[in-house]
ZADO-1210 file (C-alpha; in nm, 4 decimals, padded with zeros to 6 digits):
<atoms>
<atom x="05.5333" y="-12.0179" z="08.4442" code="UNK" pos="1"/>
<atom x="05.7155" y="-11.9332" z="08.1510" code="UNK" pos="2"/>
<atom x="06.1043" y="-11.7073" z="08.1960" code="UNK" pos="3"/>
<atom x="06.0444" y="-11.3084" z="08.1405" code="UNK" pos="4"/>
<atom x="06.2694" y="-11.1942" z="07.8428" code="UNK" pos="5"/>
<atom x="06.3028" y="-10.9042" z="08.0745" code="UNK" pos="6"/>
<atom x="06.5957" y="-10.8497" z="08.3376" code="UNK" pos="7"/>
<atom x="06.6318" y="-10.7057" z="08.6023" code="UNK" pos="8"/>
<atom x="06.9007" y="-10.4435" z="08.5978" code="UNK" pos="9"/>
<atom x="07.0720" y="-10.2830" z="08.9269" code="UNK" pos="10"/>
<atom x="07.2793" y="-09.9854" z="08.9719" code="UNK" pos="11"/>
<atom x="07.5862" y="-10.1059" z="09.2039" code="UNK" pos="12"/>
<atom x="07.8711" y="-09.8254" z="09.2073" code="UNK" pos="13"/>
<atom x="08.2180" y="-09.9157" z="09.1269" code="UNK" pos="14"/>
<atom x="08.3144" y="-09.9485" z="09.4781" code="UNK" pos="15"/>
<atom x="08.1063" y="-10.2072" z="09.5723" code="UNK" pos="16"/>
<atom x="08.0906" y="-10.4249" z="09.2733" code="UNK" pos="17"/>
<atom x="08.3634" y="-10.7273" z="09.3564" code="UNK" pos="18"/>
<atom x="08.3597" y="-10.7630" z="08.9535" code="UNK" pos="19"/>
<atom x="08.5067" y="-10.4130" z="08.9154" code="UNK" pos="20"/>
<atom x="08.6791" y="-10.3662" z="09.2321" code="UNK" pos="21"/>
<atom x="09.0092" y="-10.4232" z="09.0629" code="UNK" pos="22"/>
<atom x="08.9666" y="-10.2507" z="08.7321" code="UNK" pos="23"/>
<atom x="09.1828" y="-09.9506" z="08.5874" code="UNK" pos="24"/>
<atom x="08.8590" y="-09.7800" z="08.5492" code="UNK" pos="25"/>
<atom x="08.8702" y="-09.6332" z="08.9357" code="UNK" pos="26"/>
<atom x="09.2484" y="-09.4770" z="08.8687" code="UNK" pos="27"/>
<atom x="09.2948" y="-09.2699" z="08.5138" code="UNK" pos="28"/>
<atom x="09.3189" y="-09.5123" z="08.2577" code="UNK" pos="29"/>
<atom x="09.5246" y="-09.3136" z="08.0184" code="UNK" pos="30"/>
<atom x="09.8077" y="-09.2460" z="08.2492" code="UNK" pos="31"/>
<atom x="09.8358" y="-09.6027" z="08.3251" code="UNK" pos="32"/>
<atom x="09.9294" y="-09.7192" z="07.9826" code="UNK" pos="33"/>
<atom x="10.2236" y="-09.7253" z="07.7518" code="UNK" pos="34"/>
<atom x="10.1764" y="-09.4118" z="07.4659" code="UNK" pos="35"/>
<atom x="10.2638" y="-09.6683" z="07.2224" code="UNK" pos="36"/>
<atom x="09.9448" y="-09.8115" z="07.2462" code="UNK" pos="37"/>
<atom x="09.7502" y="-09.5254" z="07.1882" code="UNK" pos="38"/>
<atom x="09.9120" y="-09.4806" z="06.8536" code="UNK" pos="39"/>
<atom x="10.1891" y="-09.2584" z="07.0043" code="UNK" pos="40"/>
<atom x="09.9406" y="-08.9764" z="07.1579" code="UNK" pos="41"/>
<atom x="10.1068" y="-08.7703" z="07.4509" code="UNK" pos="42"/>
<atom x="09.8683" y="-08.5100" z="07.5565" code="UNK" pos="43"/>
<atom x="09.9920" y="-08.1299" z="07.4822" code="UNK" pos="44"/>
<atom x="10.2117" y="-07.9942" z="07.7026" code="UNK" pos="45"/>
<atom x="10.2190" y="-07.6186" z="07.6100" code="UNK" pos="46"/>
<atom x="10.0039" y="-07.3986" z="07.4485" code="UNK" pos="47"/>
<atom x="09.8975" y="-07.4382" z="07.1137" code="UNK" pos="48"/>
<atom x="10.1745" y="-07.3127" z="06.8282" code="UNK" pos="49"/>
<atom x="10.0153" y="-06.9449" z="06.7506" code="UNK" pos="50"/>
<atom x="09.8811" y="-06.9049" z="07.0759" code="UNK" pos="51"/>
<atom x="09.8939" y="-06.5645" z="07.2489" code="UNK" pos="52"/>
<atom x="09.9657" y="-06.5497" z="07.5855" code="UNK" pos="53"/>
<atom x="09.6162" y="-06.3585" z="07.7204" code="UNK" pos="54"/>
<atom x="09.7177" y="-06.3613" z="08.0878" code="UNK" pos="55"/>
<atom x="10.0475" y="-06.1679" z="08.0193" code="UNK" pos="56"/>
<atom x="09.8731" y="-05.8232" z="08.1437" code="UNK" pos="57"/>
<atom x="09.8547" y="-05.5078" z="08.0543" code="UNK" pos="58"/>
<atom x="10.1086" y="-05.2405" z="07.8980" code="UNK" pos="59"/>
<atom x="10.3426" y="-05.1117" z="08.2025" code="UNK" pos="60"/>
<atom x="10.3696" y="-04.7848" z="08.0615" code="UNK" pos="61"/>
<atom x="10.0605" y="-04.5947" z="07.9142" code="UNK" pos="62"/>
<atom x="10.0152" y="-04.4866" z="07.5724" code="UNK" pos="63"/>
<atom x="10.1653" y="-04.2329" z="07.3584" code="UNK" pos="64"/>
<atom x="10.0375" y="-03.8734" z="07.4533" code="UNK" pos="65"/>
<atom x="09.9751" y="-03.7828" z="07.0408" code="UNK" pos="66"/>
<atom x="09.6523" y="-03.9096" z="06.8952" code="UNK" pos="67"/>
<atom x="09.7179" y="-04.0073" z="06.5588" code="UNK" pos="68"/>
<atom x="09.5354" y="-03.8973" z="06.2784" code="UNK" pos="69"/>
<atom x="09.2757" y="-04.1045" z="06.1628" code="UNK" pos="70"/>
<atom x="09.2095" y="-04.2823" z="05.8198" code="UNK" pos="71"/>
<atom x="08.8632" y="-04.3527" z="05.7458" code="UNK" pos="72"/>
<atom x="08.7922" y="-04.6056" z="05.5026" code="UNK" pos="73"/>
<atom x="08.4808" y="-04.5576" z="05.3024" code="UNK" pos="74"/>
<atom x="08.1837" y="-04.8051" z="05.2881" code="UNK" pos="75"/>
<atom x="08.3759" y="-05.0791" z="05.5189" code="UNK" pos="76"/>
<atom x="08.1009" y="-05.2240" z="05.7671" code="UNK" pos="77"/>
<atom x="08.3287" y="-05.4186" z="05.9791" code="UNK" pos="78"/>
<atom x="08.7027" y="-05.4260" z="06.0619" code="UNK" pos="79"/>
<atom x="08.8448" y="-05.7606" z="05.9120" code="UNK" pos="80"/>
<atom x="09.0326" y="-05.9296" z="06.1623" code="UNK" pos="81"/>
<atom x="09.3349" y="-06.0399" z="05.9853" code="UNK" pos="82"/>
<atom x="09.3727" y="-05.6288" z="05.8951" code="UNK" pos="83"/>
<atom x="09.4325" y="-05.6233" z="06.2892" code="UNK" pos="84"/>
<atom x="09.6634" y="-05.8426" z="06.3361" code="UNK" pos="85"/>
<atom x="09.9648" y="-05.6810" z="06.3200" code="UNK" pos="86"/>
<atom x="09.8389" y="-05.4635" z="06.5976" code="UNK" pos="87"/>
<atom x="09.8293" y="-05.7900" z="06.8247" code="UNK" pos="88"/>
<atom x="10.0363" y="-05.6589" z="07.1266" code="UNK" pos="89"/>
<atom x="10.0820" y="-05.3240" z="07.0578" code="UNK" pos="90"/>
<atom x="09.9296" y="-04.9713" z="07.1002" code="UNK" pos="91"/>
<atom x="09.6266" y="-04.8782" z="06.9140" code="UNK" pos="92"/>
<atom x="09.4427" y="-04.5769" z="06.8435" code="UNK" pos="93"/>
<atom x="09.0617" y="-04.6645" z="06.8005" code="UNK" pos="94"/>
<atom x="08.7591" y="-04.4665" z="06.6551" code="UNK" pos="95"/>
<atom x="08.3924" y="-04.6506" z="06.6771" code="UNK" pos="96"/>
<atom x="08.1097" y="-04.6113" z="06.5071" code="UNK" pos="97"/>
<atom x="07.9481" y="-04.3380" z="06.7693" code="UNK" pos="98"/>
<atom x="08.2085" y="-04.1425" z="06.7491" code="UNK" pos="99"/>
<atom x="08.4225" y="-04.2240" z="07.0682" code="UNK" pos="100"/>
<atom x="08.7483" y="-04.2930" z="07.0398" code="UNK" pos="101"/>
<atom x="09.0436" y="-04.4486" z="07.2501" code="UNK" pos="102"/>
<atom x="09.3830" y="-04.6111" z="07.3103" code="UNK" pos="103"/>
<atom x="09.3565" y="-04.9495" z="07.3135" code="UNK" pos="104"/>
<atom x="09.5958" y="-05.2929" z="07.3505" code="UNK" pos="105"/>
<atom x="09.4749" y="-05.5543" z="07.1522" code="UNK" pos="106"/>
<atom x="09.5720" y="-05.9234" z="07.2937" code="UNK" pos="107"/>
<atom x="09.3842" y="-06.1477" z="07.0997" code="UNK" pos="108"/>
<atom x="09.1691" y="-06.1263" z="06.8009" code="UNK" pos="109"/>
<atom x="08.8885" y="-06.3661" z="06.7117" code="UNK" pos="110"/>
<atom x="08.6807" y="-06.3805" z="06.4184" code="UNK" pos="111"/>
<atom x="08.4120" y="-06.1097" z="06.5112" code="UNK" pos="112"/>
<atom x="08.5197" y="-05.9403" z="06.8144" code="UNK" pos="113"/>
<atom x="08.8824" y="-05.8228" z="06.9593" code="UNK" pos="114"/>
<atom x="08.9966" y="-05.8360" z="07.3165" code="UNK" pos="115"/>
<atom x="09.2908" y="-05.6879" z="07.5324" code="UNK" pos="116"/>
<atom x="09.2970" y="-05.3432" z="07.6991" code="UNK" pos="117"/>
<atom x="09.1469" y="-04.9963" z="07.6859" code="UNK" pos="118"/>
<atom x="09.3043" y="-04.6994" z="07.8389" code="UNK" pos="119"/>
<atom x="09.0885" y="-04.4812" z="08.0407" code="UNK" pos="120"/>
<atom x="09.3384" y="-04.2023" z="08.0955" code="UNK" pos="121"/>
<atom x="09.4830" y="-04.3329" z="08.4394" code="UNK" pos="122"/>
<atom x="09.5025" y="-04.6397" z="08.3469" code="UNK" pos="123"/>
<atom x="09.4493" y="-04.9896" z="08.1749" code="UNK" pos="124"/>
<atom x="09.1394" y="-05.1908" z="08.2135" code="UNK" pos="125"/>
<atom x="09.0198" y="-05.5436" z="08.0628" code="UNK" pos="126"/>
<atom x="08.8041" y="-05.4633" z="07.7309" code="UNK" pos="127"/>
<atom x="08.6742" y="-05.6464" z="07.4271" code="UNK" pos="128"/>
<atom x="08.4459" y="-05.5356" z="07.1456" code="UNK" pos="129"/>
<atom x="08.3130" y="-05.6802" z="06.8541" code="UNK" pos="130"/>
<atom x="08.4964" y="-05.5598" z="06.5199" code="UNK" pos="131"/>
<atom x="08.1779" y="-05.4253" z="06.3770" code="UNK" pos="132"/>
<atom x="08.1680" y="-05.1758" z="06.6219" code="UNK" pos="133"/>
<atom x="08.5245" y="-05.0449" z="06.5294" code="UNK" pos="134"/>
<atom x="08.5019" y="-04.7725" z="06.2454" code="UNK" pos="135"/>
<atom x="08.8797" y="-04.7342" z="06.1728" code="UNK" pos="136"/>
<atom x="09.2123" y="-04.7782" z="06.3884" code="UNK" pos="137"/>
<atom x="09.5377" y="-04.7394" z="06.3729" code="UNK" pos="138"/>
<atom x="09.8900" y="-04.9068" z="06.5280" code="UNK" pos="139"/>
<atom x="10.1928" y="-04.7343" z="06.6484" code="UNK" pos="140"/>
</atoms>
């Protein structure tokens, strides 16, 4: 009989393979060696630099009692995100599309949409929307 080119092949588990039994591939391997040989990399240990705190909660106090006036801009079909920016962490008057309007605390702004808190007259509650909803807003 002529060999098979074929093997073969077994699943054993780490455990119980004596060949592996003593490798750094059971513990974590990166913690095990010296930074300088991975070319200096140290995992992060903070946030990333421009990174908004999103757990840091709501307002403590609520919003100012005057609705501000409100300036429409013309033919716009979606709020740009960086125009929001400076409104990151602060209180916001907002007027959508259908007509409703509301305080709101932004606390973080992605490319279509805007997150943080909305004011329901008692108080704050989580809330995001996406900017093309958002017909004009302002900042105080």
């Amino acid at each position: 009989m002529y060999s098979s080119p074929l093997h073969l092949h077994y699943y054993v588990p780490y455990n119980q393979d004596p060949n592996l039994a003593s490798t750094s591939f059971q513990t974590d391997y990166y913690s095990t060696q010296d930074p300088r040989q991975l070319g200096g990399f140290q995992p992060p240990t903070g946030p990333p630099p421009g990174h908004h705190d999103h757990e840091a909660g709501p307002p403590t106090a609520p919003p100012p009692s005057a609705v501000p006036q409100q300036t429409y801009q013309a033919g716009q079909f979606a709020v740009d995100p960086g125009s929001m920016i400076r409104c990151l962490h602060r209180y916001t008057y907002v007027w959508l599309r259908g007509f409703e309007q509301f305080w709101f605390y932004p606390t973080f702004i992605g490319r279509h949409s805007v997150s943080g808190y909305r004011w329901t007259g008692h108080r704050w509650v989580n809330f995001g929307i996406s900017l093309r909803q958002i017909q004009s807003f302002t900042c105080v």
